[in-house]
N, CA, C and O atoms as a GROMACS GRO file, in nm:
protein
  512
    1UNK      N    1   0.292  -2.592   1.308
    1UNK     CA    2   0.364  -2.550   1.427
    1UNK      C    3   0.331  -2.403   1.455
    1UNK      O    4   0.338  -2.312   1.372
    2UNK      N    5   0.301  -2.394   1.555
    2UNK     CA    6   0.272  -2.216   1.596
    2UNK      C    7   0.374  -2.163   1.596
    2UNK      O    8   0.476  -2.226   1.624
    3UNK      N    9   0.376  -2.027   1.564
    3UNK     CA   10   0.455  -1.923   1.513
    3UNK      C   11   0.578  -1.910   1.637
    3UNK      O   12   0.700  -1.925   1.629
    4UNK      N   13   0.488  -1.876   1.757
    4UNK     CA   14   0.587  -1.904   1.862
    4UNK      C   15   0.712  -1.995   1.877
    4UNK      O   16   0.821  -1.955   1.918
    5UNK      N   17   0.674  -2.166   1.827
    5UNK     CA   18   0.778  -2.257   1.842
    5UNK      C   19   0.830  -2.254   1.735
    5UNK      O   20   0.820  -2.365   1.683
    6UNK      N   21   0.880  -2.188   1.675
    6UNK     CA   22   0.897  -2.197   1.552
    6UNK      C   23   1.062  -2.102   1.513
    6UNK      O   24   1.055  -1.980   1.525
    7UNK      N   25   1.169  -2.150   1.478
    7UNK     CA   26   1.268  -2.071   1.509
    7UNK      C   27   1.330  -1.970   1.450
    7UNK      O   28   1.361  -1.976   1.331
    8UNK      N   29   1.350  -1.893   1.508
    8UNK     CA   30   1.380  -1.732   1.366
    8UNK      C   31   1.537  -1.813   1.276
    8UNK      O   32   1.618  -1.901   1.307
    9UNK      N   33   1.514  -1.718   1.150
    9UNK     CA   34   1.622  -1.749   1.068
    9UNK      C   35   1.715  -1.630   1.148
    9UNK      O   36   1.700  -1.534   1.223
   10UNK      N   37   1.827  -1.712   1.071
   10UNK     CA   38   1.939  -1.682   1.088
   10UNK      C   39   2.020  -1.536   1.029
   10UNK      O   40   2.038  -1.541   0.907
   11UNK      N   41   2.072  -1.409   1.097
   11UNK     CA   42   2.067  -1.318   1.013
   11UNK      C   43   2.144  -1.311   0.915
   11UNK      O   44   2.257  -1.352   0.944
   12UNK      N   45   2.132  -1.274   0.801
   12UNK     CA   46   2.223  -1.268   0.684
   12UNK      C   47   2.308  -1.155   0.667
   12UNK      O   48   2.281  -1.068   0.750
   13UNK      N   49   2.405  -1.122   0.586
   13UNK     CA   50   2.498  -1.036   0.572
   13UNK      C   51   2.544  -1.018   0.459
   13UNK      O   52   2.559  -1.119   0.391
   14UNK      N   53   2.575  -0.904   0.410
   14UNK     CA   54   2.627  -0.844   0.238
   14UNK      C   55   2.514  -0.959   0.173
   14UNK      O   56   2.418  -1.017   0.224
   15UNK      N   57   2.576  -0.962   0.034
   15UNK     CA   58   2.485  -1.009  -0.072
   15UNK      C   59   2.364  -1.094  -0.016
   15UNK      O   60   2.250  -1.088  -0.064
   16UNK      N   61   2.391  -1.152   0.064
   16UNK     CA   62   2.304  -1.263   0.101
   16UNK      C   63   2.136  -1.202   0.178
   16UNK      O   64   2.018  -1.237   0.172
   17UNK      N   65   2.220  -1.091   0.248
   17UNK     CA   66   2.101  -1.023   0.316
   17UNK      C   67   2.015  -0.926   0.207
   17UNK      O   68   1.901  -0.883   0.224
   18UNK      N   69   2.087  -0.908   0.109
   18UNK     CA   70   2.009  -0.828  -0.014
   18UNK      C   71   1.898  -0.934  -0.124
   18UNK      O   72   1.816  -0.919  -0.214
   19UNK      N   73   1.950  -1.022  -0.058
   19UNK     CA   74   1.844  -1.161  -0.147
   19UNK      C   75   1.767  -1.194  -0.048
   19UNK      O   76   1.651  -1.210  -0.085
   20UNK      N   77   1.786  -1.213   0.076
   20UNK     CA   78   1.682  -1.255   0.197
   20UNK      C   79   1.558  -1.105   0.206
   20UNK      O   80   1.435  -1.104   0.200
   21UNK      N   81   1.648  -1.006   0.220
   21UNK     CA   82   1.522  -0.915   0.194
   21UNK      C   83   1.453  -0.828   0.081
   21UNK      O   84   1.368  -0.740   0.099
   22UNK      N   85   1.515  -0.877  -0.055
   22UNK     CA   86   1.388  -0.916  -0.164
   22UNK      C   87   1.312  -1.025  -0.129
   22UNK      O   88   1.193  -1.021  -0.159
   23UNK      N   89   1.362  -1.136  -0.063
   23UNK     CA   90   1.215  -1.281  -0.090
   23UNK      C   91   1.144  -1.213   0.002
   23UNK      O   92   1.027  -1.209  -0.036
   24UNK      N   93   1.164  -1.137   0.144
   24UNK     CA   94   1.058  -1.085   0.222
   24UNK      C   95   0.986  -1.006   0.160
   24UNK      O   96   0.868  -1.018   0.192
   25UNK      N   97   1.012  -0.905   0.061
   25UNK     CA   98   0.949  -0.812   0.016
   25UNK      C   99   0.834  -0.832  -0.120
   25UNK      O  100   0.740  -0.766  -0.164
   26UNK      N  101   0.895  -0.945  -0.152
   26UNK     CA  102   0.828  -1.047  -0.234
   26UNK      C  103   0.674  -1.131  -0.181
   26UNK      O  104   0.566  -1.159  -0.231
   27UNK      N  105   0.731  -1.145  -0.076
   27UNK     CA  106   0.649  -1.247   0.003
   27UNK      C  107   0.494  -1.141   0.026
   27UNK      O  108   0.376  -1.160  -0.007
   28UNK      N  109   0.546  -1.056   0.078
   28UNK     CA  110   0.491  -0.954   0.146
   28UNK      C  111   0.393  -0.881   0.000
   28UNK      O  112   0.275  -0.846   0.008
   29UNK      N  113   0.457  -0.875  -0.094
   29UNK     CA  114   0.344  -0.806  -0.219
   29UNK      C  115   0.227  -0.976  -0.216
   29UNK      O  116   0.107  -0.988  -0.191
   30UNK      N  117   0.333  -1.081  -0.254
   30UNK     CA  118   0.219  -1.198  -0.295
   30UNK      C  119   0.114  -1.170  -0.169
   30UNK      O  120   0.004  -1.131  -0.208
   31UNK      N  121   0.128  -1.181  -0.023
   31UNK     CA  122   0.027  -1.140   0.070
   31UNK      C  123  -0.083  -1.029   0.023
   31UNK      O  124  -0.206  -1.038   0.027
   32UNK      N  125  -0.004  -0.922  -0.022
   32UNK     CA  126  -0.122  -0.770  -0.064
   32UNK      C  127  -0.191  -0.820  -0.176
   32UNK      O  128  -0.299  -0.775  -0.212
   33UNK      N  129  -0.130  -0.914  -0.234
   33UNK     CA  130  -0.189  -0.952  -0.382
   33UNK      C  131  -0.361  -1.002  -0.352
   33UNK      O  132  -0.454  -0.968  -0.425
   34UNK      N  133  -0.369  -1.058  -0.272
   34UNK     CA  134  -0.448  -1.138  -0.186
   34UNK      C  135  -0.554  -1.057  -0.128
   34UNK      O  136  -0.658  -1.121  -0.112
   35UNK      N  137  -0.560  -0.909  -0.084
   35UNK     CA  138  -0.606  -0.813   0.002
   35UNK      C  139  -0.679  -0.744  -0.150
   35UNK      O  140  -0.616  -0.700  -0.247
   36UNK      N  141  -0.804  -0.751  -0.136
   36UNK     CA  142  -0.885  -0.686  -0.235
   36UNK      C  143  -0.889  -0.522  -0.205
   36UNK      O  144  -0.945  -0.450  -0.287
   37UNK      N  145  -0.852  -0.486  -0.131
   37UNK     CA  146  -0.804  -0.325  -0.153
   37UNK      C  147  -0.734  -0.296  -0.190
   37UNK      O  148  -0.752  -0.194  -0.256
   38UNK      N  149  -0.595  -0.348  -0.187
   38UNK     CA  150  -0.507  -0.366  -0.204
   38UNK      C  151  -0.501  -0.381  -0.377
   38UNK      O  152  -0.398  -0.335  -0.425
   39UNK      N  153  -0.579  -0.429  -0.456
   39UNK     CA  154  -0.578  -0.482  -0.586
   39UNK      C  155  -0.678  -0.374  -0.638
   39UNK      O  156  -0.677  -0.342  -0.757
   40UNK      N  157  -0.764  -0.320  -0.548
   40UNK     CA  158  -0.875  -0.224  -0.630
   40UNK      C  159  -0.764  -0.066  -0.639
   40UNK      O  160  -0.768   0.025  -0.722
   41UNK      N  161  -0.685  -0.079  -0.535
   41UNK     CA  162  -0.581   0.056  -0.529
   41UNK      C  163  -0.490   0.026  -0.656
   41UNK      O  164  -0.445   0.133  -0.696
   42UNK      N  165  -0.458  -0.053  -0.714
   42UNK     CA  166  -0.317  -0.108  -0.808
   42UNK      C  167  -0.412  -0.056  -0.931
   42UNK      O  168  -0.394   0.036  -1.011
   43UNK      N  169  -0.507  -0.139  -0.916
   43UNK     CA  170  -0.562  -0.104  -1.064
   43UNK      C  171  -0.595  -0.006  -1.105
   43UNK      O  172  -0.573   0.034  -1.219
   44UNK      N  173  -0.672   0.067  -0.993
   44UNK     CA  174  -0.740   0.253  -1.006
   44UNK      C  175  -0.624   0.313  -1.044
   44UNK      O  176  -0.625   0.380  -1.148
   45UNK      N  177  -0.487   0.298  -0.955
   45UNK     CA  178  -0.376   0.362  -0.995
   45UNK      C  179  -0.342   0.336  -1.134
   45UNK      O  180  -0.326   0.426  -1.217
   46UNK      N  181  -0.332   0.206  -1.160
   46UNK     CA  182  -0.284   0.215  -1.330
   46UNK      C  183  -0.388   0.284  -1.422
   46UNK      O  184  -0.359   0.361  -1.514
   47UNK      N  185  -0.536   0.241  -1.378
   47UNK     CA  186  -0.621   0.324  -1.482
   47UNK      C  187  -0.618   0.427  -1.532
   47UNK      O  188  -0.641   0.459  -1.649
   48UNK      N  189  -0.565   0.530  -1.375
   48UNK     CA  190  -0.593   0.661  -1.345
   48UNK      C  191  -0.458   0.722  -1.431
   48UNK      O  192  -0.453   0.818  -1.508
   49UNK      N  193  -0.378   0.649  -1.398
   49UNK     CA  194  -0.227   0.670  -1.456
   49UNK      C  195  -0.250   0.698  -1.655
   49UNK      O  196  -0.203   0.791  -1.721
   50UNK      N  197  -0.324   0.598  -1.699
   50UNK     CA  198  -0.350   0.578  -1.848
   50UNK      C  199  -0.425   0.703  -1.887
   50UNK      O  200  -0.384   0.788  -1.966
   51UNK      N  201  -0.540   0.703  -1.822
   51UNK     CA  202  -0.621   0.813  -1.831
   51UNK      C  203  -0.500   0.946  -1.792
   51UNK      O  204  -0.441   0.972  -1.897
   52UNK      N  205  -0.466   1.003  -1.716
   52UNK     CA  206  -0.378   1.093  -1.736
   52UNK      C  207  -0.309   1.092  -1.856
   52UNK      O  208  -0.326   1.196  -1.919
   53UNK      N  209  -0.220   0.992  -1.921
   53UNK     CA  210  -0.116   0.989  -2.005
   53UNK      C  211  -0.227   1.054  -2.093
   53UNK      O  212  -0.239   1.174  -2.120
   54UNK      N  213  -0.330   0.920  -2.140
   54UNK     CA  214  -0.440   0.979  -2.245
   54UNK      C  215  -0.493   1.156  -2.239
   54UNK      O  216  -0.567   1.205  -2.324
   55UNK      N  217  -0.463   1.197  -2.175
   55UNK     CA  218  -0.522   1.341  -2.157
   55UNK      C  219  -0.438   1.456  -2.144
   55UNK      O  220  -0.472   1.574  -2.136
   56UNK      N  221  -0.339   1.412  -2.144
   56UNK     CA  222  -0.203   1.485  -2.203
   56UNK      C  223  -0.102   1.545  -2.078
   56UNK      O  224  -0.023   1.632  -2.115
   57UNK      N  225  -0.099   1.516  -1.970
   57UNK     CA  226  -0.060   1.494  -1.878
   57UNK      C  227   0.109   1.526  -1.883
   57UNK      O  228   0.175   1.437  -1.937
   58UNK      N  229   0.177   1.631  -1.837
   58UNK     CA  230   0.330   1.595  -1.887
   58UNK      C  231   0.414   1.500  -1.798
   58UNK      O  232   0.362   1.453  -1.697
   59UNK      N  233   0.534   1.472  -1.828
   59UNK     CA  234   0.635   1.345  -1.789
   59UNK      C  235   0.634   1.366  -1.631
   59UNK      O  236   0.629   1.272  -1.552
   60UNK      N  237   0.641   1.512  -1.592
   60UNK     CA  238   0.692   1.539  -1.471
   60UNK      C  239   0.549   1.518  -1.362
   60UNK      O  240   0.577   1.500  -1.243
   61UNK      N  241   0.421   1.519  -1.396
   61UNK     CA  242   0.296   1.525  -1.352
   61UNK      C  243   0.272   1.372  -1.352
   61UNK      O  244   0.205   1.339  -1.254
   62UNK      N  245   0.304   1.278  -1.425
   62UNK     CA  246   0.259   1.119  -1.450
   62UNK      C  247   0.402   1.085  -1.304
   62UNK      O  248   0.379   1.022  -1.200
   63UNK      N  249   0.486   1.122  -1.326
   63UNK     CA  250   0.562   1.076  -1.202
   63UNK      C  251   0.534   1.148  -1.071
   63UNK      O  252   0.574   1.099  -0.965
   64UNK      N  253   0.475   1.251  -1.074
   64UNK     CA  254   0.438   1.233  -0.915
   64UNK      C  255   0.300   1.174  -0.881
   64UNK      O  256   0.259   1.170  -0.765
   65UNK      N  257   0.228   1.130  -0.988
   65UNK     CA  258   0.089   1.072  -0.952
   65UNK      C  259   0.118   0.935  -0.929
   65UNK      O  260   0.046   0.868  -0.854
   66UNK      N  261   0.251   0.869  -1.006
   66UNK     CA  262   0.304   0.719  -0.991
   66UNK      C  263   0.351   0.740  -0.853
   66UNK      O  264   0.311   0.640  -0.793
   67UNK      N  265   0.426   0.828  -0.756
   67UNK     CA  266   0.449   0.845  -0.709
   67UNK      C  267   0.340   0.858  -0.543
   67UNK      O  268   0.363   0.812  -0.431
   68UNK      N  269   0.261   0.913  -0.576
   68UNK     CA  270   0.142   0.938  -0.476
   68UNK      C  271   0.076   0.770  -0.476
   68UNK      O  272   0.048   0.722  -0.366
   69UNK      N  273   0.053   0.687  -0.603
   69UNK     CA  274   0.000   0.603  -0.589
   69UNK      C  275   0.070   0.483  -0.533
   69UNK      O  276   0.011   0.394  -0.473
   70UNK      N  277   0.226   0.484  -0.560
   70UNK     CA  278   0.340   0.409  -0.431
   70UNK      C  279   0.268   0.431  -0.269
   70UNK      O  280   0.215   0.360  -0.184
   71UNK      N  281   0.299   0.566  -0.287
   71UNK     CA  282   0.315   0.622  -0.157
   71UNK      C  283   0.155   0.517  -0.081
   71UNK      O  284   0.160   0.431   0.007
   72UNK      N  285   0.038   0.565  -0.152
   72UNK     CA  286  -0.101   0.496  -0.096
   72UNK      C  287  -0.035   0.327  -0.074
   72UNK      O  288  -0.037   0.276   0.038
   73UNK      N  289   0.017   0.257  -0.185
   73UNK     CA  290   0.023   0.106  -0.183
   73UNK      C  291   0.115   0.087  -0.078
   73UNK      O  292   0.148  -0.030  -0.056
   74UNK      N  293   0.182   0.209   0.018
   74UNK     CA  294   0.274   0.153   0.088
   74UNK      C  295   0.200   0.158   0.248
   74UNK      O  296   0.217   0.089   0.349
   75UNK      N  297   0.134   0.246   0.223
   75UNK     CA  298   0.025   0.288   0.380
   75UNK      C  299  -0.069   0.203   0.392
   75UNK      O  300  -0.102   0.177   0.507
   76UNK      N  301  -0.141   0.134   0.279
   76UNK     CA  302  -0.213   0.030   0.253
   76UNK      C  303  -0.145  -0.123   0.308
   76UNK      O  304  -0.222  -0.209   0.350
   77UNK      N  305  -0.016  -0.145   0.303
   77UNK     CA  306   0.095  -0.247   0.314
   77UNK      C  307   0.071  -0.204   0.492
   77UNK      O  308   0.025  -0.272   0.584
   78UNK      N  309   0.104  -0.119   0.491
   78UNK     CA  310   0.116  -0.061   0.680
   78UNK      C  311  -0.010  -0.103   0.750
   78UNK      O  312  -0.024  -0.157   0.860
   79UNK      N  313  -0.091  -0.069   0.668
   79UNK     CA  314  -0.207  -0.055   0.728
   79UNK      C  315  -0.258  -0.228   0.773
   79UNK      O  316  -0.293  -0.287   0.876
   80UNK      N  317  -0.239  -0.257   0.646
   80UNK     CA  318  -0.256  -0.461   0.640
   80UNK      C  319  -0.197  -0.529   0.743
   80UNK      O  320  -0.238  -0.630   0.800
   81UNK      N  321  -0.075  -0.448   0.766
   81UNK     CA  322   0.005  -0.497   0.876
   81UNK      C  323  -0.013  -0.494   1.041
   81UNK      O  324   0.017  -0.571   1.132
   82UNK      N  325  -0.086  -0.351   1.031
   82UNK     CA  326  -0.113  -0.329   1.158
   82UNK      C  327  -0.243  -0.419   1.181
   82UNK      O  328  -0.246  -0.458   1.298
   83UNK      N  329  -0.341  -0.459   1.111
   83UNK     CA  330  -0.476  -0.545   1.084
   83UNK      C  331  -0.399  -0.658   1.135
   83UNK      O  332  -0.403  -0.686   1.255
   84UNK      N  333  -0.346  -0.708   1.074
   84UNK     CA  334  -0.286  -0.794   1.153
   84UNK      C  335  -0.265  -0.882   1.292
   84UNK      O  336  -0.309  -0.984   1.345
   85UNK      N  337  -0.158  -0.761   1.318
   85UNK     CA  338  -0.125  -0.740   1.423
   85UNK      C  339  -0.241  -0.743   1.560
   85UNK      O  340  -0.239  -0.821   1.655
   86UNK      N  341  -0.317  -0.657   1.540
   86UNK     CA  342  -0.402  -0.612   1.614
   86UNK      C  343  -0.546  -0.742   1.586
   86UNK      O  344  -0.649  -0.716   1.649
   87UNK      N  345  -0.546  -0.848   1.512
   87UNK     CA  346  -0.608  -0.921   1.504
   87UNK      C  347  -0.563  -1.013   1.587
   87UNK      O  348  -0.643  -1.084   1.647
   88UNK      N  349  -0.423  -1.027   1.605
   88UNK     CA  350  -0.354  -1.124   1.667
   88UNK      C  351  -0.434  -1.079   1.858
   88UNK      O  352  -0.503  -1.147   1.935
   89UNK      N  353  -0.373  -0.922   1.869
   89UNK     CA  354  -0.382  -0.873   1.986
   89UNK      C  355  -0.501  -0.961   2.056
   89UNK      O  356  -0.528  -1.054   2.133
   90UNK      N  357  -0.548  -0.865   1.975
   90UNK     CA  358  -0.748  -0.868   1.984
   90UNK      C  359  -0.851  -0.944   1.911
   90UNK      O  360  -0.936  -0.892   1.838
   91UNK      N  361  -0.840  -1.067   1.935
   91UNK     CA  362  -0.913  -1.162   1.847
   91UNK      C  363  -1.058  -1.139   1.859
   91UNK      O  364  -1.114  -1.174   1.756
   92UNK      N  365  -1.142  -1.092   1.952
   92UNK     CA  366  -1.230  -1.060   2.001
   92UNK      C  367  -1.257  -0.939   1.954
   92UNK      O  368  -1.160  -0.883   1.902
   93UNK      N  369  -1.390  -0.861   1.956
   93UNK     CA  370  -1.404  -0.709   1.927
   93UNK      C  371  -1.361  -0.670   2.032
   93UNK      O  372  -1.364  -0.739   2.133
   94UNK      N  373  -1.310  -0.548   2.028
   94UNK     CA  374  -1.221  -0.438   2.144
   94UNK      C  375  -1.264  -0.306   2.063
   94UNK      O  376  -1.286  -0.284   1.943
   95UNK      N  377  -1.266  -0.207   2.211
   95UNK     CA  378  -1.290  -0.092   2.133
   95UNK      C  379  -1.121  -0.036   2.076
   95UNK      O  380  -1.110   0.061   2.001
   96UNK      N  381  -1.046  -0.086   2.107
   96UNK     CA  382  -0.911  -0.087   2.120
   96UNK      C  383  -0.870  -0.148   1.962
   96UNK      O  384  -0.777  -0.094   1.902
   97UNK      N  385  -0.909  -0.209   1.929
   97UNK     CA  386  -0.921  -0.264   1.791
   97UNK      C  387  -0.970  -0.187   1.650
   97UNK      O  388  -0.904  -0.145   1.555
   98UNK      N  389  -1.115  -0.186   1.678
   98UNK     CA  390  -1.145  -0.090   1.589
   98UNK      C  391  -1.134   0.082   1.587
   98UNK      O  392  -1.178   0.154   1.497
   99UNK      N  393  -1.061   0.129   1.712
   99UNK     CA  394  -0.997   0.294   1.709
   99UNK      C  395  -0.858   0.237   1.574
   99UNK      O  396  -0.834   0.292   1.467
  100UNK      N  397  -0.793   0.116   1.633
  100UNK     CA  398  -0.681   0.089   1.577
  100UNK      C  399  -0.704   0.103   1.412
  100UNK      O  400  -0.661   0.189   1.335
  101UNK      N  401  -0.780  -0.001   1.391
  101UNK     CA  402  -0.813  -0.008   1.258
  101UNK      C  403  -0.866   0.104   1.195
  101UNK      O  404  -0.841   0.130   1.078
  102UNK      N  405  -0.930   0.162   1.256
  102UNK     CA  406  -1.047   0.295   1.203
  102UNK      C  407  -0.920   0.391   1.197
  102UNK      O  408  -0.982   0.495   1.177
  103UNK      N  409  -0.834   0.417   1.198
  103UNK     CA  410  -0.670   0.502   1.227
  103UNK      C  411  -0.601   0.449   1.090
  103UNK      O  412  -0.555   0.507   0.991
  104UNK      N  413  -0.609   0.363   1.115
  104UNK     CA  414  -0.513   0.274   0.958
  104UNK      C  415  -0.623   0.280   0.859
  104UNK      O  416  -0.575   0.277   0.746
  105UNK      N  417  -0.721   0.285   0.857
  105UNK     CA  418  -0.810   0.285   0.747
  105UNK      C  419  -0.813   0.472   0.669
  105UNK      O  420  -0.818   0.506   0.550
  106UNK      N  421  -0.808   0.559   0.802
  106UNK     CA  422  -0.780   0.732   0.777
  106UNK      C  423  -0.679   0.724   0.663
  106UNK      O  424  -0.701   0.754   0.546
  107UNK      N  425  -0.584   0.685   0.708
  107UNK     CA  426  -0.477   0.697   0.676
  107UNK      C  427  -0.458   0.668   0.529
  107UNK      O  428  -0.408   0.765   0.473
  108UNK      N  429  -0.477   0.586   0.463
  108UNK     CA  430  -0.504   0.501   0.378
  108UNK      C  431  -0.628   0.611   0.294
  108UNK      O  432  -0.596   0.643   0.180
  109UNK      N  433  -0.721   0.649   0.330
  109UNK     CA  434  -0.805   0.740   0.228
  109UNK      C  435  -0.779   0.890   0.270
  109UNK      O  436  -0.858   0.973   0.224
  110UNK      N  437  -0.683   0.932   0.347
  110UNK     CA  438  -0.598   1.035   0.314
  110UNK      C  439  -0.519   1.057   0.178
  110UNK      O  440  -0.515   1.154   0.101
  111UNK      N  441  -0.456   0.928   0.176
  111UNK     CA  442  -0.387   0.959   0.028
  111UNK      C  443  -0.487   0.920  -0.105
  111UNK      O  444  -0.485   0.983  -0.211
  112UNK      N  445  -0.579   0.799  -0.075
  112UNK     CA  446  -0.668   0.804  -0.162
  112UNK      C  447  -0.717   0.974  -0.225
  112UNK      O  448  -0.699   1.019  -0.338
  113UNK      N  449  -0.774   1.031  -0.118
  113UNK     CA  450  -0.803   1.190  -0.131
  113UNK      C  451  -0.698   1.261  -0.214
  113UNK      O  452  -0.726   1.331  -0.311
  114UNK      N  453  -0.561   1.237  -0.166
  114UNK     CA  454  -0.456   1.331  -0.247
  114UNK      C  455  -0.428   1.259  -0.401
  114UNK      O  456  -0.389   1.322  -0.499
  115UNK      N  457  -0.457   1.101  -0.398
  115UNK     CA  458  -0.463   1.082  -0.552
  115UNK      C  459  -0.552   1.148  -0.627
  115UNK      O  460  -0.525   1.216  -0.726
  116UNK      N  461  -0.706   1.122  -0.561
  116UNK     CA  462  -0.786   1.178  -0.676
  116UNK      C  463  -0.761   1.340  -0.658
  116UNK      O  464  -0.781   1.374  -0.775
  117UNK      N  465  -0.733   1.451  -0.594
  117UNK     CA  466  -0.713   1.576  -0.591
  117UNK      C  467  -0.647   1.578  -0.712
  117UNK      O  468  -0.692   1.607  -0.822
  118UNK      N  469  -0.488   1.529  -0.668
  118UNK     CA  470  -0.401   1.554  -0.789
  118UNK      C  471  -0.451   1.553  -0.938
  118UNK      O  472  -0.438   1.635  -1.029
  119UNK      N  473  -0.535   1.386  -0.926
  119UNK     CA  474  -0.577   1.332  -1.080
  119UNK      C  475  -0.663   1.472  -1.124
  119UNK      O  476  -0.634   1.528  -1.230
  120UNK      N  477  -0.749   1.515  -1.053
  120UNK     CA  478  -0.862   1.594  -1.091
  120UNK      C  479  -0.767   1.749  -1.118
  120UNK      O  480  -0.824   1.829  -1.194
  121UNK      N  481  -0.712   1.767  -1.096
  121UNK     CA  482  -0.623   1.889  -1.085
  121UNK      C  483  -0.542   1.913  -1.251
  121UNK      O  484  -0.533   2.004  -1.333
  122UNK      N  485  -0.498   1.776  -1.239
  122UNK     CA  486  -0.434   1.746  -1.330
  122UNK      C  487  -0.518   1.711  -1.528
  122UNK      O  488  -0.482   1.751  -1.639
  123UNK      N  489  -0.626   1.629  -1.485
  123UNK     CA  490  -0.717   1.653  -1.594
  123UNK      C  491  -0.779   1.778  -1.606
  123UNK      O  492  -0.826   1.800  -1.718
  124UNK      N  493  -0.793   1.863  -1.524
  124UNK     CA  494  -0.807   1.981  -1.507
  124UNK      C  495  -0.765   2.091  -1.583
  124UNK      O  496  -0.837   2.171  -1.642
  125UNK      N  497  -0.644   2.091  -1.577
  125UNK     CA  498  -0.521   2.161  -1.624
  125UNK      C  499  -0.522   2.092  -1.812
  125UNK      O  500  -0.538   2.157  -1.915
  126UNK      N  501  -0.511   2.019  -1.804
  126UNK     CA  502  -0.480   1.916  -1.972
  126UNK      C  503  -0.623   1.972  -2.061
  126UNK      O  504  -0.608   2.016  -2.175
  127UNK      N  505  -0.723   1.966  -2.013
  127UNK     CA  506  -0.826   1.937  -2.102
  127UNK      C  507  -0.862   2.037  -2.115
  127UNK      O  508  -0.897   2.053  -2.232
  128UNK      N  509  -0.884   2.193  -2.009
  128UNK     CA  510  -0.953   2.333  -1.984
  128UNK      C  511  -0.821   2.398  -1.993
  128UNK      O  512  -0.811   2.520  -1.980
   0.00000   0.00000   0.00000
């Protein structure tokens, strides 16, 4: 059935709406799970994360790099979304499409950039 005929749920309230939007949020990682950037970002982050710990990294420095690497998996989530979206728009090439995408893709190796800064900053500091 197309998405269109298809009928919205019903909104939820107190507890109920706190379980309806974990399964969305759920739903929504199993989707990223799926997105091979999405999985090459998770893993670099944990690597990068180990390698810090390994290099002596203190408590307060490993949480804002866990932190930066949220922050990427969440612009990455945005970004998937807007792909999407704009696939739906524009099924066809549009220059309207790829400004779109080429915008969500910035975005997305903006923070890439501020992970590895930090990481490098940070092994930086530990080892010299």
């Amino acid at each position: 059935m197309p998405d269109s005929l298809k009928e919205r749920p019903l909104k939820q309230h107190g507890f109920a709406h706190l379980l309806a939007a974990t399964r969305y949020s759920l739903s929504g990682l199993r989707h990223l799970l799926g997105e091979t950037a999405f999985r090459h970002e998770l893993m670099a982050g944990g690597a990068m994360t180990c390698l810090l710990a390994l290099a002596g990294a203190s408590a307060g420095q490993l949480v804002a790099f866990a932190i930066l690497v949220l922050a990427t998996l969440c612009v990455e989530a945005l970004n998937t979304a807007l792909e999407q979206i704009v696939d739906r728009l524009s099924p066809d090439y549009s220059e309207f499409a790829r400004v779109t995408k080429d915008l969500g893709s910035f975005a997305v190796m903006c923070l890439l950039l501020a992970n590895g800064l930090f990481a490098a900053w940070v092994l930086w500091t530990a080892l010299w």
